[in-house]
C-alpha positions as CSV (number, residue, x, y, z in Angstrom):
1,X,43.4,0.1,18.2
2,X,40.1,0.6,19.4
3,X,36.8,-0.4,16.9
4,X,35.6,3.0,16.2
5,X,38.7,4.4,15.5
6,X,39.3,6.6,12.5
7,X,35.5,6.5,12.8
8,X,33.3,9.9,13.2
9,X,32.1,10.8,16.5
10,X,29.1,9.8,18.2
11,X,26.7,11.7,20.1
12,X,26.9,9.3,23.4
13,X,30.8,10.5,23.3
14,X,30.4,14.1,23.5
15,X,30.6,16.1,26.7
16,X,28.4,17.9,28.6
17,X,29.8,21.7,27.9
18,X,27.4,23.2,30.5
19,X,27.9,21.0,33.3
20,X,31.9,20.5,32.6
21,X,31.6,24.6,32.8
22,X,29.5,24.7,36.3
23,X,32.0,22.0,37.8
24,X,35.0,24.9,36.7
25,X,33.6,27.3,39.3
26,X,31.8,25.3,41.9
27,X,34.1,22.2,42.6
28,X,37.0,23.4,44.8
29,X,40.1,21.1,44.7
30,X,41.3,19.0,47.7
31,X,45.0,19.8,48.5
32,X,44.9,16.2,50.3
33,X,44.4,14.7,47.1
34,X,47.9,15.2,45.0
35,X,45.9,15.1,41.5
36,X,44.2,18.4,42.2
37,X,47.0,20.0,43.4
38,X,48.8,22.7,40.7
39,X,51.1,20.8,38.8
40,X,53.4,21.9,36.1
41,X,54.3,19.0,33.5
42,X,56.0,20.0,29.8
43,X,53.0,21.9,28.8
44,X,51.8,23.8,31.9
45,X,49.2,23.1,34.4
46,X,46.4,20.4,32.8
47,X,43.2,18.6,34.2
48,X,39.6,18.9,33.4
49,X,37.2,20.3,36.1
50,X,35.0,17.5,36.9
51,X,37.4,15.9,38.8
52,X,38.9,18.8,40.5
53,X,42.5,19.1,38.5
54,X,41.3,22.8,36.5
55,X,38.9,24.6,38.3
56,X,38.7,28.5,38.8
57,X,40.7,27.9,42.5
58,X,43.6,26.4,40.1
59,X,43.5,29.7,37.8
60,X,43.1,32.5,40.3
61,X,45.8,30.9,42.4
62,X,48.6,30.4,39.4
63,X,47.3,34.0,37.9
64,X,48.5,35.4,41.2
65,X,51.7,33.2,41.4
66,X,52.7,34.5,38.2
67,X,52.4,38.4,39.2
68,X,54.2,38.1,41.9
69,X,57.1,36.1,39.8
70,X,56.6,39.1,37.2
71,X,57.2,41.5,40.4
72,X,60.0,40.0,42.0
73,X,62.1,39.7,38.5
74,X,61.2,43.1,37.3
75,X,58.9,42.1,34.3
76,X,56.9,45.2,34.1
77,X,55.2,45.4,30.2
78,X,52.3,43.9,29.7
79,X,50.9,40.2,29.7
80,X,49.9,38.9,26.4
81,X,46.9,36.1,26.6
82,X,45.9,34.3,24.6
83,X,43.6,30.9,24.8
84,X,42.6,27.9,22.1
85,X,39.0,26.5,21.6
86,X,38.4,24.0,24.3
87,X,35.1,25.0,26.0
88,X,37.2,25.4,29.7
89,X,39.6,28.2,28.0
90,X,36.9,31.1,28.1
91,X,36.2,30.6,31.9
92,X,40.0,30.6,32.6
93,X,40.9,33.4,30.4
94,X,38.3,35.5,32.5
95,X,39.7,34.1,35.9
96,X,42.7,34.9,34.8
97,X,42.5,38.5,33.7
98,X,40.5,38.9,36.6
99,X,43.8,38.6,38.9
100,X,46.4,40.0,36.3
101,X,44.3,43.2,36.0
102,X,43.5,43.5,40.5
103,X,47.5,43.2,40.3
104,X,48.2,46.4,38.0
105,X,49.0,44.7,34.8
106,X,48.3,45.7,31.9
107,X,46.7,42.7,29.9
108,X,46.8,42.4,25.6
109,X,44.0,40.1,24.5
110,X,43.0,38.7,21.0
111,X,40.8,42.3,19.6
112,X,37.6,40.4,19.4
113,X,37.8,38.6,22.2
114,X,38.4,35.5,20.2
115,X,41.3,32.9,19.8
116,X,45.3,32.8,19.6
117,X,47.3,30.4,19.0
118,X,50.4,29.6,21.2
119,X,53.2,30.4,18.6
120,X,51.5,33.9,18.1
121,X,51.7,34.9,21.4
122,X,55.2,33.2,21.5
123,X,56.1,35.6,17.8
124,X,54.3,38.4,19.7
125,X,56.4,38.7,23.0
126,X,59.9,37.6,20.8
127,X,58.6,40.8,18.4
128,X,58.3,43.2,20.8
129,X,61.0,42.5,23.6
130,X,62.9,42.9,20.3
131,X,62.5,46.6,20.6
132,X,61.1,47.6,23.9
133,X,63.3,47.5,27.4
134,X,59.8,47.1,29.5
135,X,59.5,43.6,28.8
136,X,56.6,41.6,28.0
137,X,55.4,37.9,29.0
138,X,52.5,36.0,28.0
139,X,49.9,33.3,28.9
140,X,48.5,30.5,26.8
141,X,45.4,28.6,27.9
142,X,45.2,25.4,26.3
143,X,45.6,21.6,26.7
144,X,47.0,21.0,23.3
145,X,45.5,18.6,21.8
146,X,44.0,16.6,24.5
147,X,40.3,15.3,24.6
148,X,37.4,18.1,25.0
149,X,36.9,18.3,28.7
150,X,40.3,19.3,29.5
151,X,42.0,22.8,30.2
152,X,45.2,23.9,30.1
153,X,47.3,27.2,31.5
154,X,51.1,27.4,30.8
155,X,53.3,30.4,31.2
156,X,55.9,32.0,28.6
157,X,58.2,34.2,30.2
158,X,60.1,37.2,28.1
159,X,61.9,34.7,26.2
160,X,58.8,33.7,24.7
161,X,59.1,30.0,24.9
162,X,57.9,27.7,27.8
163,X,58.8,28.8,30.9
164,X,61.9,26.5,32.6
165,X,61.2,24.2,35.8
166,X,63.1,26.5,38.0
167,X,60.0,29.0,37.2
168,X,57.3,26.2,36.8
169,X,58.3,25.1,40.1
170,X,57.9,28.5,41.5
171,X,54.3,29.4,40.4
172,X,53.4,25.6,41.3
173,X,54.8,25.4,44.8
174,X,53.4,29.0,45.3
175,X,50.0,28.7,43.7
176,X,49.7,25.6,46.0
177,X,50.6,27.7,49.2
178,X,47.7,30.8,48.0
179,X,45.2,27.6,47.7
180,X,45.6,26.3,50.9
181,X,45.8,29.8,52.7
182,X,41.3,29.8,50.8
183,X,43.2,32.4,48.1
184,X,43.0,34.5,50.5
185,X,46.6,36.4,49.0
186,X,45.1,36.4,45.7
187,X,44.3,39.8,44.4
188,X,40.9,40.0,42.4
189,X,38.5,42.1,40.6
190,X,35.3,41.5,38.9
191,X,35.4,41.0,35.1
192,X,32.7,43.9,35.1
193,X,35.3,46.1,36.5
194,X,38.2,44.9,34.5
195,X,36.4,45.7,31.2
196,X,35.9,49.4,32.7
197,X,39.5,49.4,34.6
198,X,41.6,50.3,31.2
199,X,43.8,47.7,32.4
200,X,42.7,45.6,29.3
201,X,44.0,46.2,25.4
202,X,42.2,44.3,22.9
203,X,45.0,44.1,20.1
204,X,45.2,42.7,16.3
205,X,47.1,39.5,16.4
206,X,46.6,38.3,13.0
207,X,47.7,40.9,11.0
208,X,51.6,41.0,12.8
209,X,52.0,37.2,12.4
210,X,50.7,37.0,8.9
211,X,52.9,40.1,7.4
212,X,55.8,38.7,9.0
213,X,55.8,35.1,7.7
214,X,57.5,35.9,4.6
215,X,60.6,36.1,6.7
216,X,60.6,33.0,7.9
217,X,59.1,31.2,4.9
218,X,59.5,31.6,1.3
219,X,55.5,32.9,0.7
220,X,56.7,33.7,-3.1
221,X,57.8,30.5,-4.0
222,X,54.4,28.4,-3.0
223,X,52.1,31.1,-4.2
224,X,54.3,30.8,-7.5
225,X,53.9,27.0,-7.6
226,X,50.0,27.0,-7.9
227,X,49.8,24.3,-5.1
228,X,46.4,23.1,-4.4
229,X,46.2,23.7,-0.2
230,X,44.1,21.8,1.6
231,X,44.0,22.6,5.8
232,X,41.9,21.0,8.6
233,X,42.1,23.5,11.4
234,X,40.7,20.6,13.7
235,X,38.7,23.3,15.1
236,X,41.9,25.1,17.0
237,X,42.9,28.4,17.9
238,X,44.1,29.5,14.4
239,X,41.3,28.6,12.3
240,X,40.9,32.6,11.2
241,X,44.3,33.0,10.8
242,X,44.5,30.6,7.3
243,X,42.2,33.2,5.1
244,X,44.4,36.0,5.7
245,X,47.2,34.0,4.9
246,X,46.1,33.3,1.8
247,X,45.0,36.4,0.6
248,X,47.8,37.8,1.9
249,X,50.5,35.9,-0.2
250,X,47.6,34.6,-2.8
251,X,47.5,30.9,-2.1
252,X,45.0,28.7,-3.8
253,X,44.1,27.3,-0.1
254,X,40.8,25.3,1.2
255,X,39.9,24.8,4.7
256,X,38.4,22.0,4.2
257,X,36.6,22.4,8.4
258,X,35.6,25.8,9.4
259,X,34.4,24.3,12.3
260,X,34.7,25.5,15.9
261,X,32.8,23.3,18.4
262,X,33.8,23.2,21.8
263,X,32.4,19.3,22.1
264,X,34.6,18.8,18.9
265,X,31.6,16.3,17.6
266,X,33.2,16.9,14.0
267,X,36.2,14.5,14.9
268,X,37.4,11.8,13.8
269,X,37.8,9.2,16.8
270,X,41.7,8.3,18.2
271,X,43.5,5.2,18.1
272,X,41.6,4.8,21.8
273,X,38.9,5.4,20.6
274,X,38.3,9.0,22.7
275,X,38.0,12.4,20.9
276,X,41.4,13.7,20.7
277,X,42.5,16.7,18.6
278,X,45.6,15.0,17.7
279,X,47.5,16.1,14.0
280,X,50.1,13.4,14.5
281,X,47.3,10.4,14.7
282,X,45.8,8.7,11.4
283,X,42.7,8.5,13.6
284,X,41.9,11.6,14.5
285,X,43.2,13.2,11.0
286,X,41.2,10.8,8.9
287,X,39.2,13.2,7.7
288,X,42.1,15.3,5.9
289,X,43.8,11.8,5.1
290,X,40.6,10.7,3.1
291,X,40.9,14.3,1.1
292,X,44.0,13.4,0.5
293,X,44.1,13.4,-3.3
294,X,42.1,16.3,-3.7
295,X,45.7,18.5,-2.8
296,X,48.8,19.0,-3.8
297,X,50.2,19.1,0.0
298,X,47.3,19.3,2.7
299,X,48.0,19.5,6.8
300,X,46.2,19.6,10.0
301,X,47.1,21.6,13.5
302,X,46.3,20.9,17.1
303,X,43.9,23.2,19.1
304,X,46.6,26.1,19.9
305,X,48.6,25.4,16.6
306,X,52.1,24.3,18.0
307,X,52.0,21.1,16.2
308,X,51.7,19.7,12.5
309,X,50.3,17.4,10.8
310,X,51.5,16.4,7.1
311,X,49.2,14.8,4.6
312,X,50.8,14.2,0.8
313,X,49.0,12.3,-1.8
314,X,51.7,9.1,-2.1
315,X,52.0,8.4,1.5
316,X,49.1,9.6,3.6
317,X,49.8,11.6,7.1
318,X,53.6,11.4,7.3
319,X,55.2,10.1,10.9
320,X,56.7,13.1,12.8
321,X,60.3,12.4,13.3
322,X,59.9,11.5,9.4
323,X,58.5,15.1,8.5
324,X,61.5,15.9,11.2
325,X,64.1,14.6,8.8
326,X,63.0,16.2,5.9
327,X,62.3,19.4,7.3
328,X,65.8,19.3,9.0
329,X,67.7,18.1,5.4
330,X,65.6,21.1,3.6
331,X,66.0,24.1,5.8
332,X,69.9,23.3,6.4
333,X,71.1,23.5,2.7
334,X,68.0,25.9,1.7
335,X,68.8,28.9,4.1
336,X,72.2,30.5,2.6
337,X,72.1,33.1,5.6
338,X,71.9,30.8,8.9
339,X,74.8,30.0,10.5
340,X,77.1,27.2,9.4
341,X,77.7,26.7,12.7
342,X,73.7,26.2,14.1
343,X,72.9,23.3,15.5
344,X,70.4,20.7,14.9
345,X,68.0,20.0,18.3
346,X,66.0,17.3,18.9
347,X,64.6,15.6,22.4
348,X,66.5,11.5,23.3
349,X,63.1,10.0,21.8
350,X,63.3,11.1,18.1
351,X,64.2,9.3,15.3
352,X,68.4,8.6,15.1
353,X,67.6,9.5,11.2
354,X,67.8,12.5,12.5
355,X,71.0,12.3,13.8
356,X,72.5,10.3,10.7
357,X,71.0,13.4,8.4
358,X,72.8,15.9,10.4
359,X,75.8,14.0,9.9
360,X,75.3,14.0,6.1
361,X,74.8,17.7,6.4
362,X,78.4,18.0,8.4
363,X,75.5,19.3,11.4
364,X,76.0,19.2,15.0
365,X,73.0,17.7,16.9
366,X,71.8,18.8,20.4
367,X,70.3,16.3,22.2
368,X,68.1,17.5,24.8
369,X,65.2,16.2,26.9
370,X,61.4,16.1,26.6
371,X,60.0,19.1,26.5
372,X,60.6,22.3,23.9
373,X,61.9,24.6,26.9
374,X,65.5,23.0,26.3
375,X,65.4,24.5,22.6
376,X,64.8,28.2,23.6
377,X,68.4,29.7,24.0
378,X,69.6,28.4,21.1
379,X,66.4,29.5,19.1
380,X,66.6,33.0,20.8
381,X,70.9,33.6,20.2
382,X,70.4,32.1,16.6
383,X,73.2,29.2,17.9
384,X,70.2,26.7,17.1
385,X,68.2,26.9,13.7
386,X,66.0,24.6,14.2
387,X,64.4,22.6,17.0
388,X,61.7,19.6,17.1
389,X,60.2,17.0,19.2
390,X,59.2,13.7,17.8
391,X,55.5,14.7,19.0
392,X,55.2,16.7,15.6
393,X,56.2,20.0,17.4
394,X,59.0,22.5,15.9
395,X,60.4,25.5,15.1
396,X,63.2,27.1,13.4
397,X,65.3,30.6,12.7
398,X,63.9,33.3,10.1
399,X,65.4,33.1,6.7
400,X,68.4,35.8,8.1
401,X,68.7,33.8,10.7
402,X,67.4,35.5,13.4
403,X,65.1,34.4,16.1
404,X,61.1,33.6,14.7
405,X,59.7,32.5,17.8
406,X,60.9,30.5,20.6
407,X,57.8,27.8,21.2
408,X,56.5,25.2,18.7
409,X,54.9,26.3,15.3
410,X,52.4,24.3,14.1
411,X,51.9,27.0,11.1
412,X,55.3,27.3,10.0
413,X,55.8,23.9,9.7
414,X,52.6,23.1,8.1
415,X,53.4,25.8,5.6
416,X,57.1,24.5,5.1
417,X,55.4,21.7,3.5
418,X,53.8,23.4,1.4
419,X,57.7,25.8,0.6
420,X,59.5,22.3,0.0
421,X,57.4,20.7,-2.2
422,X,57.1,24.1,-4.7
423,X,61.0,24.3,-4.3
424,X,61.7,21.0,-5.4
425,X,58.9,20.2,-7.3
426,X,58.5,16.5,-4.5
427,X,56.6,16.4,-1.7
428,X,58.1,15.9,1.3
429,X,56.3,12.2,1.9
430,X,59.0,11.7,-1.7
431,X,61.8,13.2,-0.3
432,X,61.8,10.8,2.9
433,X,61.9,8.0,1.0
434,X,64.9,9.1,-0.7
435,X,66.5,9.8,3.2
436,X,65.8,6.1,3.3
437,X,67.7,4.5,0.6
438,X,70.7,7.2,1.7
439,X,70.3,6.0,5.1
440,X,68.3,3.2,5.9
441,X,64.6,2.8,7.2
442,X,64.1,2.9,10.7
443,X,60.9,1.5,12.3
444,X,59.9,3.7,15.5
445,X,56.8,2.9,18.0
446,X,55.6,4.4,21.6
447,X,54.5,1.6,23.8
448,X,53.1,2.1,27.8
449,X,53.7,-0.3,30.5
450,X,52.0,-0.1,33.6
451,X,53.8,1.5,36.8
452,X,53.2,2.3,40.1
453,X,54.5,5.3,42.1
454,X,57.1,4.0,43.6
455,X,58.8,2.5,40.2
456,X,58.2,5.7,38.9
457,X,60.4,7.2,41.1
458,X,63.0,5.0,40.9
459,X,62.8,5.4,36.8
460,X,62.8,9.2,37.1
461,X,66.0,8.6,39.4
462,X,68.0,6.5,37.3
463,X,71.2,6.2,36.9
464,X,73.6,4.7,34.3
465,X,75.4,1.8,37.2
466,X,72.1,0.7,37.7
467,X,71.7,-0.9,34.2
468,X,73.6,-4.1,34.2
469,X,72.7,-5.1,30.8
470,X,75.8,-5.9,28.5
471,X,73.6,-6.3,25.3
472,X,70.2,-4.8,24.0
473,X,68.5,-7.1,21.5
474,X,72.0,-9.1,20.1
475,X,74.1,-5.7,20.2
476,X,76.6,-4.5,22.7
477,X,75.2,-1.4,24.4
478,X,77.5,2.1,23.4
479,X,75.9,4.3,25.6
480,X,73.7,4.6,28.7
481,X,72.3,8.1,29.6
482,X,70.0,9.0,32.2
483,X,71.5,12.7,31.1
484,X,70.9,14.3,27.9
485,X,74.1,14.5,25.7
486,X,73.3,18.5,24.4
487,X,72.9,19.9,27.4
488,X,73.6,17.6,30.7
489,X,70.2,17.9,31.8
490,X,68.9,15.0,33.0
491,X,66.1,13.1,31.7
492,X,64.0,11.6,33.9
493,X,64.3,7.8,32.8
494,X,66.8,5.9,31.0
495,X,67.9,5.9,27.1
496,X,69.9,2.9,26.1
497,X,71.6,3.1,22.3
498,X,73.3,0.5,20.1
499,X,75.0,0.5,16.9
500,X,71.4,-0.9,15.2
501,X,68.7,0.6,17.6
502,X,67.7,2.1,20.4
503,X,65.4,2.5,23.6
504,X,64.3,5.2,26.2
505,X,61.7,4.7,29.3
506,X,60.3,7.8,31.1
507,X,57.5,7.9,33.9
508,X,54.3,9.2,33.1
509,X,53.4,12.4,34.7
510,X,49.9,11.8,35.5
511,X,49.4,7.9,34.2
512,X,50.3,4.8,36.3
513,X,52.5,3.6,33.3
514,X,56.0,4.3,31.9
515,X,56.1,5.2,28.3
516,X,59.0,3.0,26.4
517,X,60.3,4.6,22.9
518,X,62.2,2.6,20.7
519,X,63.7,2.8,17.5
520,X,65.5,0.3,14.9
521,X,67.4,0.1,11.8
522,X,66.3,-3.6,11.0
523,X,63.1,-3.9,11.1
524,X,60.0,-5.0,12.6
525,X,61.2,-7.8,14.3
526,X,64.5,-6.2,15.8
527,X,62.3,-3.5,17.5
528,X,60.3,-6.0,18.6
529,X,63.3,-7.0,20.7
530,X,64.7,-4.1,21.5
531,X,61.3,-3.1,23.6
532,X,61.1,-6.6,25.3
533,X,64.2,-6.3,26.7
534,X,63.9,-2.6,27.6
535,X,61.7,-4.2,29.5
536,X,63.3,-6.7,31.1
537,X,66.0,-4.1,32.1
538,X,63.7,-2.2,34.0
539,X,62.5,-5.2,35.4
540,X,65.6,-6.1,37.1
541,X,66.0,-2.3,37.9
542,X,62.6,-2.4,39.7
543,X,63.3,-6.1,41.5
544,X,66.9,-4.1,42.6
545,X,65.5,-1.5,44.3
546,X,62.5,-3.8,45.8
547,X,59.4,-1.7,44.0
């Protein structure tokens, strides 16, 4: 924990919005240098543009990738764009539509030129794909959650969720060829002419989304309950989406922010210390957390609104695999109409409560990989309701059971919160701790350990022979997977489970460190032991392959 954390932020910590916005179009990236090359991770394409990794090269030349994947797999509706508050977003939007439109396509942006939140645009092409054979795609550019100076660009194909490595890799490799030939296969027009090109359709979001959550949430029941709401918007993407909603469905709701700030000086310091727009972190959301008694249920959201954060009055900002749990128990015996046969995903690193929950409910659980791409069939053919990562992202089936969206939520989930505790008259901080003394109280932490390249690799390229281990922290060791057990993908690292615990190590995609995730059923002390000797096994995995 750093000093300041929890702490406001201070002036000395902001950054420089017009200099970080000059660097955007006048530093050009150095293909010799591999962290300013186009890389896909999870979440799209990331960096900041003072040290080359998002600058306008990166945009135009993924913009242009991106048509000609459209062209070659006969995508022809429009693109839907949409972009979050982070000051780099406006620049990237505009480089962006710059290319789509000198390409043909027809481009759908927010009607005011203003902000949309990834699981709009996610709602928006599942909505209209839904009825129309010209399919549509769609654009999102944000970081998430990261720090201010950083910009983001991921791609949804007509699925509506994340786009899938085999495409990722695509764009990458061929965004990557278009910046070393000087962009000079990159289609462009000025934004001058794209504004008079008709190639541009400003369109009403809001209003779609907001109608429609009624069939994904019951709206009746927590306008019915009186709930006092309280919301930090955290200055994201979906700030002007909350007073609708409650007019709409007459919810006694306070945004309690109504900032937006591209230097985000209204935060609340991270656990680091560094401005960080991160719902999941008591840090960042102290401000919410300190309001806490002033609500019946109160919740934060990210920058583009894919993830939740939970606040209750008896327990303070609730631990995302724990809101996880409860959200999973809820939905599964609260939805008549889904399928009894839908699975339960969730990625190797979250919470086994999960798993022992499902097993209460007579569930099947899919156990997938990082990353929410592996949840998008089953959310699209209905044969998963309900799909979360323990990094307080999810999503889940409308209340016939039919597809909602196919990326992360942050407002359905945040609003579930609100639908449990009117339903059952507890909040859902109460109904974990009854989970708890059904099924025990696990104790879960995140931990980095440094890591060079070449251990990296050999982590990413694990596989179960390698791990000699017998035992993990007193307990014989049931299962070794480098694979995930849902879908036989393979995970990049190394998950090792016992009877009481368990641990997983994955490389870092852009930090010399590997992050270890472990879990126990006995406490403190057990998980204590359970990461030193994850530790130790990749160790002796390292020393075996002489890194």
């Amino acid at each position: 924990m750093h000093p300041l954390a929890g702490q406001s932020a201070t002036d000395d910590l902001l950054v420089n919005i017009p200099r970080l916005v000059s660097d955007y179009y006048t530093i050009r990236p150095d293909q010799a240098e591999s962290s300013q090359r186009v890389a896909f991770g999870t979440s799209g394409h990331r960096g900041t543009s003072s040290n080359g990794s998002f600058n306008e090269t990166h945009i135009l030349a993924i913009s242009q990738a991106i048509c000609e994947y459209r062209r070659a797999h006969g995508i022809e509706g429009p693109v839907f764009v949409g972009m979050d508050t982070h000051a780099l977003s406006e620049s990237a939007l505009i480089s962006a539509v710059e290319v789509f439109a000198a390409n043909d396509l027809d481009v759908v942006i927010d009607q005011e030129r203003g902000y949309t939140p990834t699981p709009v645009i996610s709602h928006a092409i599942v909505s209209y794909n839904r009825c129309n054979s010209n399919l549509v795609d769609g654009v999102v550019i944000t970081p998430s959650h990261n720090p201010p100076e950083d910009g983001g660009f991921k791609y949804n194909p007509p699925h509506g969720g994340p786009a899938g490595s085999d495409i990722t890799g695509w764009v990458e490799k061929r965004a990557n060829e278009l910046i070393a030939e000087n962009l000079s296969g990159v289609n462009r027009i000025s934004f001058q002419q794209v504004l008079r090109s008709g190639k541009v359709h400003q369109y009403d979001f809001v209003t779609p989304y907001v109608n429609d959550l009624e069939n994904v949430l019951d709206m009746e029941a927590i306008a019915s309950a009186k709930l006092s709401i309280g919301v930090d918007p955290l200055g994201g993407s979906g700030l002007h989406y909350w007073v609708p909603i409650a007019e709409r469905y007459g919810l006694d709701l306070t945004l309690v922010s109504k900032k937006i700030d591209p230097t985000f000086s209204f935060m609340h310091l991270d656990k680091d210390g560094r401005i960080r727009m991160d719902c999941s972190s008591s840090s960042a959301m102290a401000g919410l957390i300190n309001l806490k008694d002033d609500f019946d249920i109160a919740f934060g959201n990210d920058p583009d609104f894919d993830r939740h954060g939970i606040v209750t009055r008896g327990h303070g900002l609730l631990n995302p695999n724990h809101y996880l749990a409860v959200a999973i128990q809820y939905l599964y015996t609260h939805r008549p109409q889904w399928s009894p046969d839908a699975t339960i995903g969730k990625t190797l690193v979250s919470s086994a409560m999960i798993d022992r929950v499902a097993n209460g409910l007579g569930r099947t659980v899919t156990e997938v990989p990082v990353g929410f791409k592996w949840f998008v069939d089953g959310l699209s053919d209905g044969s998963m309701a309900f799909g979360g990562e323990e990094s307080a992202g999810a999503c889940f089936l409308r209340r016939d059971g039919n597809t909602w969206c196919t990326d992360k939520d942050g407002f359905i989930m945040a609003l579930l919160a609100a639908e449990i505790t009117a339903v059952t008259g507890r909040d859902p901080g109460e109904h974990y701790q009854a989970l708890t003394r059904k099924y025990g109280a696990p104790v879960y932490q995140r931990l980095d350990a440094v890591a060079n390249d070449a251990q990296k690799k050999v982590l990413a390229a694990l596989s179960p022979e390698q791990v000699k281990a017998e035992k993990l922290a007193g307990d014989p060791i049931i299962a070794r997977l480098t694979h995930a057990p849902g879908n036989g993908a393979a995970i990049g690292g190394l998950k090792v489970v016992t009877g009481r615990g368990w641990c997983a190590a994955r490389p870092s995609g852009t930090e010399a460190v590997y992050k270890i995730y472990a879990e126990s059923f006995e406490g403190k002390e057990h998980l204590s032991h359970l990461q030193s000797e994850a530790q130790e096994i990749i160790a002796e995995v390292f020393k075996a392959n002489g890194v």
